[in-house]
C-alpha positions as CSV (number, residue, x, y, z in Angstrom):
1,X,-16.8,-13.0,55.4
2,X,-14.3,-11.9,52.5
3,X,-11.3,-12.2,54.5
4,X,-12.1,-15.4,55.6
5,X,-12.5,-16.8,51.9
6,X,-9.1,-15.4,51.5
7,X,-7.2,-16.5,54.3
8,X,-8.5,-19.9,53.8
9,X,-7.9,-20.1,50.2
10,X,-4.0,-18.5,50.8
11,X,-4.0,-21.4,53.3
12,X,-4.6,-24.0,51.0
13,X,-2.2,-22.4,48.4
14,X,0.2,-22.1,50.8
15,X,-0.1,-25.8,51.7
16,X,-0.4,-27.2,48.3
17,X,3.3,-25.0,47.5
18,X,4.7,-27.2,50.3
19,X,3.7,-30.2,49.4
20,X,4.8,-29.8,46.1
21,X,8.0,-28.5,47.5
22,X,8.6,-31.4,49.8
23,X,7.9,-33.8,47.1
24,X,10.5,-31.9,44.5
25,X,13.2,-32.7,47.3
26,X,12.3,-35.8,47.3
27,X,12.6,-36.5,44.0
28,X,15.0,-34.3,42.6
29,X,17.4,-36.6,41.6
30,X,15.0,-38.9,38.8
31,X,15.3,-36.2,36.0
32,X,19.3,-36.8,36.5
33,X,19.0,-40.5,37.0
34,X,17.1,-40.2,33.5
35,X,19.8,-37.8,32.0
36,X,21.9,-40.1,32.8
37,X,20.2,-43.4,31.5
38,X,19.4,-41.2,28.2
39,X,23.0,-40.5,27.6
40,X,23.8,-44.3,28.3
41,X,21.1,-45.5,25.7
42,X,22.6,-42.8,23.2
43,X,26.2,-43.9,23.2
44,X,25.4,-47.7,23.4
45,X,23.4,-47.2,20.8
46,X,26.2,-45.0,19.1
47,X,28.6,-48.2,20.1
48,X,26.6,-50.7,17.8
49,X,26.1,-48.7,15.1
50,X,29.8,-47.7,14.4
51,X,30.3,-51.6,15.2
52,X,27.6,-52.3,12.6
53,X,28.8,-49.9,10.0
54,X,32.7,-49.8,10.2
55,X,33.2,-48.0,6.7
56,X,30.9,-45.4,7.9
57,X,33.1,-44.7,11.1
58,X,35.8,-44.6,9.2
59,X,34.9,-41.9,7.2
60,X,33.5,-39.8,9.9
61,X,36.9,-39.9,11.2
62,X,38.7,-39.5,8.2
63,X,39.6,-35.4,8.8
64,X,42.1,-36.1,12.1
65,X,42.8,-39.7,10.8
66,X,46.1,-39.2,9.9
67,X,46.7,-37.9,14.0
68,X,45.2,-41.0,15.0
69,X,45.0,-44.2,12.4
70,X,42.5,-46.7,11.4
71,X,43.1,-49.3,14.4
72,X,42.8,-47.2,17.2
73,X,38.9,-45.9,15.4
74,X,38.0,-49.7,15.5
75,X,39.4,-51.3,18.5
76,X,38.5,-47.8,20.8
77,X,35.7,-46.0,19.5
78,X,32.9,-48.7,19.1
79,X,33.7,-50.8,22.2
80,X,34.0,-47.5,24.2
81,X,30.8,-46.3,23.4
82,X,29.0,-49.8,23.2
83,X,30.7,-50.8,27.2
84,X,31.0,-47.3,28.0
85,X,27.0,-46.7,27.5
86,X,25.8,-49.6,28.8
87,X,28.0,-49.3,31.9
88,X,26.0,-45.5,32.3
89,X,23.0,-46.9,32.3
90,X,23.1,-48.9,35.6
91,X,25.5,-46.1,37.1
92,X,28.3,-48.8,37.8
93,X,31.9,-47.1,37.0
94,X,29.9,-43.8,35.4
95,X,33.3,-41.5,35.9
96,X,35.6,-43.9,34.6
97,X,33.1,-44.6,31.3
98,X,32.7,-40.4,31.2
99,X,36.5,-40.6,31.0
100,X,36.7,-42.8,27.9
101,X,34.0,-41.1,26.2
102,X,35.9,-37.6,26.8
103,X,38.4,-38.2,24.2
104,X,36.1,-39.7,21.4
105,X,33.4,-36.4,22.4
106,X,36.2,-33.9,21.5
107,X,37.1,-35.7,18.6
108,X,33.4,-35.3,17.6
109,X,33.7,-31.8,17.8
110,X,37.2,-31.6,16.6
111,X,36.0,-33.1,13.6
112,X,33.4,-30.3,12.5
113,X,36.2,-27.6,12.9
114,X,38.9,-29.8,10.8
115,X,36.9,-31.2,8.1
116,X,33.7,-30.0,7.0
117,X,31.3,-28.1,9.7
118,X,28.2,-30.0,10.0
119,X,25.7,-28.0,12.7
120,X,23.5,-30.7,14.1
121,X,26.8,-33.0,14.8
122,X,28.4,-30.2,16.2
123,X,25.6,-29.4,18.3
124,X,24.7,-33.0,19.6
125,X,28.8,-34.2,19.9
126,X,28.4,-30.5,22.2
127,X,25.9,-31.1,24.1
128,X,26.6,-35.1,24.8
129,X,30.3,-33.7,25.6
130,X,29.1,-31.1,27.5
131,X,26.1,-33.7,29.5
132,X,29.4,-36.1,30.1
133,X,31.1,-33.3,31.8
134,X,28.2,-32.9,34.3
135,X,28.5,-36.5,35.0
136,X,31.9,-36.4,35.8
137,X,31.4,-33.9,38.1
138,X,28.1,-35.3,39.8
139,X,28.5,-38.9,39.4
140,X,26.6,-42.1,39.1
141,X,23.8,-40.4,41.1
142,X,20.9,-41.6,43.9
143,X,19.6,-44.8,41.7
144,X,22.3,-46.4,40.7
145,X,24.7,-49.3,41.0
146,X,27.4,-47.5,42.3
147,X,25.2,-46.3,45.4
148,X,23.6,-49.2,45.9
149,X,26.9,-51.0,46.4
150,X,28.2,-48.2,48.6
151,X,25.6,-48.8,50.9
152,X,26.2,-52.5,51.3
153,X,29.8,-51.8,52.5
């Protein structure tokens, strides 16, 4: 009678594990499609807070701003994040916004070895530099505009 309890209940285990299985397949790709909305929200919300506090920007930036000058900070940074993130969000042109970002990410990080080293910018212009990266690589992902019009073609 033993065995049987045990061969039914490694049964049901064993058929639980593959349902779970089947449905991780499935949907695998909404913790990337929420990676990749998350990293959106973050740099539009980056992109109207440098627009919103210029002065602040500017002195972020003020280590490697002799390399690069006040006008392209204004006219590049802000509007890159604030288009750049929004266009992330709906996955419509993710690699080319991930290529925008790339420059104004390593100048994040640049910044902490020029001027003074502050850990948690460091660590979160790293990691969002680092997130972008993937994204270049992967793309827009399953849910996203960039898919979605694919498939009409």
């Amino acid at each position: 009678m033993s065995i049987l309890v045990r061969t039914t209940n490694t049964l049901f285990i064993m058929g639980t594990i593959k349902s779970l299985n089947k449905w991780a397949n499935k949907n695998s790709y909404y913790p990337i499609d929420l990676l990749r909305i998350a990293l959106g929200i973050l740099l539009f919300y980056q992109g109207v807070y440098f627009m919103s506090n210029l002065p602040l920007l500017l002195e972020l930036y003020e280590p490697i701003k002799p390399l690069i000058g006040d006008v392209l900070l204004v006219h590049y940074i802000a509007p890159a994040h604030f288009v750049g993130g929004f266009l992330i969000v709906f996955g419509l042109l993710t690699r080319w916004a991930i290529i925008a970002q790339l420059p104004i990410l390593a100048g994040a990080v640049l910044i902490n070895f020029v001027g003074t080293m502050n850990t948690s910018n460091f660590l979160i212009a790293l990691v969002v530099l680092l997130v972008c990266i993937f994204f270049l690589f992967y793309g827009s992902g399953k849910h996203s505009v960039d898919k979605y019009l694919r498939m009409q073609q």
